[in-house]
C-alpha positions in Angstrom: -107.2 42.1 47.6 -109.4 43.8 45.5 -111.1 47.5 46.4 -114.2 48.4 45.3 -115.6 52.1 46.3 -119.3 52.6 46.2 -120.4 56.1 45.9 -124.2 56.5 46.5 -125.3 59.8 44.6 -128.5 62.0 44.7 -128.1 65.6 42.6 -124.3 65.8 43.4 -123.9 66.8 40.4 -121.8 70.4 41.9 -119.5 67.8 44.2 -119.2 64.1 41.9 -116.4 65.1 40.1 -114.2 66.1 42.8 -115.2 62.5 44.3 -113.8 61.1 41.7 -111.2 63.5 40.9 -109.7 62.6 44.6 -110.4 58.8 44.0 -108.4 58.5 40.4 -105.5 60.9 41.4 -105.3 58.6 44.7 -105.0 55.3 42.5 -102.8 56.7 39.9 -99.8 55.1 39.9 -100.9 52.3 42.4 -101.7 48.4 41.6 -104.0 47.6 43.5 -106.9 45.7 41.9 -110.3 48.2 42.1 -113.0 49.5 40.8 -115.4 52.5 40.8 -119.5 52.4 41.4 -121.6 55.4 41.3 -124.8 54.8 42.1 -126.9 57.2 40.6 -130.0 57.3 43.2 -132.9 58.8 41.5 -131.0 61.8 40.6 -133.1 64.5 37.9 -129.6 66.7 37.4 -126.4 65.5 35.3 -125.0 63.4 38.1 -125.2 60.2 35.9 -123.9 62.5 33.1 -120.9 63.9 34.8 -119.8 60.1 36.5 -119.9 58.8 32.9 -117.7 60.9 31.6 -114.9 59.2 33.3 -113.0 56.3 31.8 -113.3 53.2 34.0 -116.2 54.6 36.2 -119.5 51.8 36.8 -122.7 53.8 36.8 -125.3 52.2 38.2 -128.8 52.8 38.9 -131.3 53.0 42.0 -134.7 54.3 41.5 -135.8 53.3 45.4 -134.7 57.1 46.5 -132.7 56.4 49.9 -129.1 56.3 51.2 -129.4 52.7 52.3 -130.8 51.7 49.1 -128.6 53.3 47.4 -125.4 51.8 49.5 -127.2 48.4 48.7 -127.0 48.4 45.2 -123.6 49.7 45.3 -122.8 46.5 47.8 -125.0 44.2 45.3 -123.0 45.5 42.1 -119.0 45.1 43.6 -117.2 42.4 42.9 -114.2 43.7 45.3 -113.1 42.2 48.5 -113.3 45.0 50.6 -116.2 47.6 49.8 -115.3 51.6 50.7 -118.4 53.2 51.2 -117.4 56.9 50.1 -120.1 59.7 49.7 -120.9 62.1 46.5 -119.5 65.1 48.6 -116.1 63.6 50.0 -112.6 63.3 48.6 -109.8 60.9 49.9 -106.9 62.3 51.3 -103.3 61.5 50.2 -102.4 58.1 51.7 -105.9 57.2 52.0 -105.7 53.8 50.0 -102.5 52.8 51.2 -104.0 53.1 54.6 -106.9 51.0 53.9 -104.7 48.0 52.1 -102.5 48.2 55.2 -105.0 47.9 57.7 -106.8 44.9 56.3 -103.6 43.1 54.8 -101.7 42.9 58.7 -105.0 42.5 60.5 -107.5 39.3 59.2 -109.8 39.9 61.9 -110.7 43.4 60.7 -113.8 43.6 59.1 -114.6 47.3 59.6 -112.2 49.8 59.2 -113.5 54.2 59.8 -111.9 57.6 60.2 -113.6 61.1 60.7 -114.3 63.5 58.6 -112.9 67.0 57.9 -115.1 69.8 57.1 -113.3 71.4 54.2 -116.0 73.9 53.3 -116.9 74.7 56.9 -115.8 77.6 59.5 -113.0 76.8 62.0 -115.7 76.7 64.9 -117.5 73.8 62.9 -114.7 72.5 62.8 -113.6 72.6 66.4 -117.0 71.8 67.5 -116.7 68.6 65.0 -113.3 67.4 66.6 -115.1 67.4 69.8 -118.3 65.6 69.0 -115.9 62.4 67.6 -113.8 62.6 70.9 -116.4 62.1 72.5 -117.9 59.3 70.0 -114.7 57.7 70.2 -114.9 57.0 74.4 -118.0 55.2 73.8 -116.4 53.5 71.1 -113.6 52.3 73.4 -115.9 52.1 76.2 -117.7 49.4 74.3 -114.7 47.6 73.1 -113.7 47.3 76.9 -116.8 46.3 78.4 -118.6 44.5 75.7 -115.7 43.4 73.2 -117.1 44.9 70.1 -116.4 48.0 68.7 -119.4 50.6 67.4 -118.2 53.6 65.6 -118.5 53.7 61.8 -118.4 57.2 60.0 -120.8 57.2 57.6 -119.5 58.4 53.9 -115.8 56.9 55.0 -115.6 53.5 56.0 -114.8 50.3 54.2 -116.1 46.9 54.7 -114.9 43.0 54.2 -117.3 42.3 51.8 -117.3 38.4 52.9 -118.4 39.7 56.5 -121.0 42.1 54.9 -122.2 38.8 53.2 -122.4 36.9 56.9 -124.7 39.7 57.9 -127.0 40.0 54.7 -125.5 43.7 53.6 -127.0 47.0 54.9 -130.6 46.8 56.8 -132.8 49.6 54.3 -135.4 49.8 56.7 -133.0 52.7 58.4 -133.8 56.0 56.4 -130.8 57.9 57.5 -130.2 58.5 61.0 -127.8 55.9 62.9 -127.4 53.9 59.6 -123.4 54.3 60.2 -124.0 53.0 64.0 -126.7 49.9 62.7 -123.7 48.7 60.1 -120.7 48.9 62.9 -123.0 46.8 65.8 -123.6 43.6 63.4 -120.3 43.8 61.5 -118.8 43.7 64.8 -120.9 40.8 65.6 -118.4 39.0 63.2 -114.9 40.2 63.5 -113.4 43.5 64.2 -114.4 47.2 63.8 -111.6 49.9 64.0 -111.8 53.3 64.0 -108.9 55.5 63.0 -108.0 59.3 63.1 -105.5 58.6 60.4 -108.0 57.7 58.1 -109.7 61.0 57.4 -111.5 62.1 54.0 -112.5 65.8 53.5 -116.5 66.1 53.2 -118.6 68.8 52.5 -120.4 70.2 56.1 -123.7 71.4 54.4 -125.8 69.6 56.5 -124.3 71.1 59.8 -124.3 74.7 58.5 -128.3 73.7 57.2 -129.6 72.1 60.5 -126.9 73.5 63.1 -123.6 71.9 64.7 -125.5 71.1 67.9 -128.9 69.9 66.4 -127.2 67.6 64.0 -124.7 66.6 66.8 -127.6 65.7 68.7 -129.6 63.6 65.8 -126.5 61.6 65.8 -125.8 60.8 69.2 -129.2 59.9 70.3 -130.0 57.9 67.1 -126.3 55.9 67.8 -127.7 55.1 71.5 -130.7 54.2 70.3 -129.5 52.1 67.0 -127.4 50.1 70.2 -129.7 49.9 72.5 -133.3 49.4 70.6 -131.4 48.4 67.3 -133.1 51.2 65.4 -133.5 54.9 65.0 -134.9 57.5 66.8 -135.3 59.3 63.9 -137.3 58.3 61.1 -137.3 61.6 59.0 -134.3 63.6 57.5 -134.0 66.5 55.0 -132.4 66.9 52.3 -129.0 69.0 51.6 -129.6 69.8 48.6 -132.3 71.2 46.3 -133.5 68.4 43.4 -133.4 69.9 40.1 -136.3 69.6 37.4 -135.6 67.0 34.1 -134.7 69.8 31.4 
């Protein structure tokens, strides 16, 4: 099987190279078939610059500003069989690959594989306070599995998809801005095979936007726009800030 990571990208140019960094030191030595998309979404600092300037990185392009349009073209330009959705401001963790190959070589049914994040820049109450919040996610998770059969918890920025199963659903839905857009892709992959979430799966991600907008308030966004994305089948939230400040073309 082949892996393709697509790394949607607006002004990371301070967190992009350790991306990749964590990506390239993961693969070394591996041989697995795989390839490397950036897509460079509308950025005005050196983020196209900085992706490539590394041998055997894809840089594509997305002028329609937006994480979902950005995820899009990254789907739209892979050529792999499974497609690991990874952010700008995460790194892979040792094992991470290996993990994915396993999980989708012993399981055909899987077509979503997750884990949670680790705020590596945060402090140990964000942290805690983080652990809790995907305890909690994962009840409903498992609480849907039980009553419904179908499994609903994605984390956005560290999930991979079978590509042929993101085909059967006609990719990511770009009407969603931001908000619930993990939630929207785990309820109609699971419409088609399996969706698994996994603690041993973790990446390490910047927490910017929970030190910006609060623990609890972003807690909140999230678990009101996952009800809603399951209930309604869209968000509850329609706007979203940015974590970062866009620079001006020199």
């Amino acid at each position: 099987m082949k892996l393709s990571f697509s790394i949607p990208a607006y002004n990371e140019e301070e967190h992009i190279w350790r991306c990749l960094d964590s990506i390239f030191r993961e693969l070394k030595g591996k041989e697995y078939q795989t390839e490397v998309i950036v897509v460079d979404n509308a950025s005005t600092d050196r983020t196209a610059e900085i992706a490539n300037s590394y041998g055997g990185v894809k840089v594509v392009s997305e002028s329609q500003k937006g994480l979902l349009f950005a995820r899009q073209r990254g789907y739209l330009s892979s050529t792999g069989d499974l497609l690991a959705n990874i952010d700008g401001d995460t790194m892979l963790t040792p094992g991470w690959v290996e993990k994915v190959m396993e999980e989708f070589e012993k399981d055909p049914k899987l077509v979503a594989l997750s884990g949670p994040y680790i705020y590596y820049d945060s402090p140990f109450y964000v942290r805690f306070l983080a652990k809790g919040l995907y305890s909690f996610a994962f009840l409903i998770h498992l609480t849907s599995i039980l009553f419904t059969g179908r499994g609903t918890m994605l984390q956005g920025g560290n999930f991979i998809l079978r590509k042929g199963a993101l085909d059967q659903i006609g990719g990511f839905n770009t009407e969603i801005p931001f908000y619930g857009e993990d939630t929207d892709i785990a309820r109609r992959m699971s419409l088609v095979g399996k969706v698994k979430f996994s603690f041993r799966l973790t990446t390490l991600a910047s927490g910017r936007r929970l030190m910006k907008e609060g623990v609890f308030t972003t807690g909140f966004r999230y678990a009101i726009n996952h009800i809603w994305i399951l209930v309604f089948h869209r968000p509850f939230t329609v706007k979203y800030g940015d974590v970062r400040t866009p620079q001006k073309p020199s």
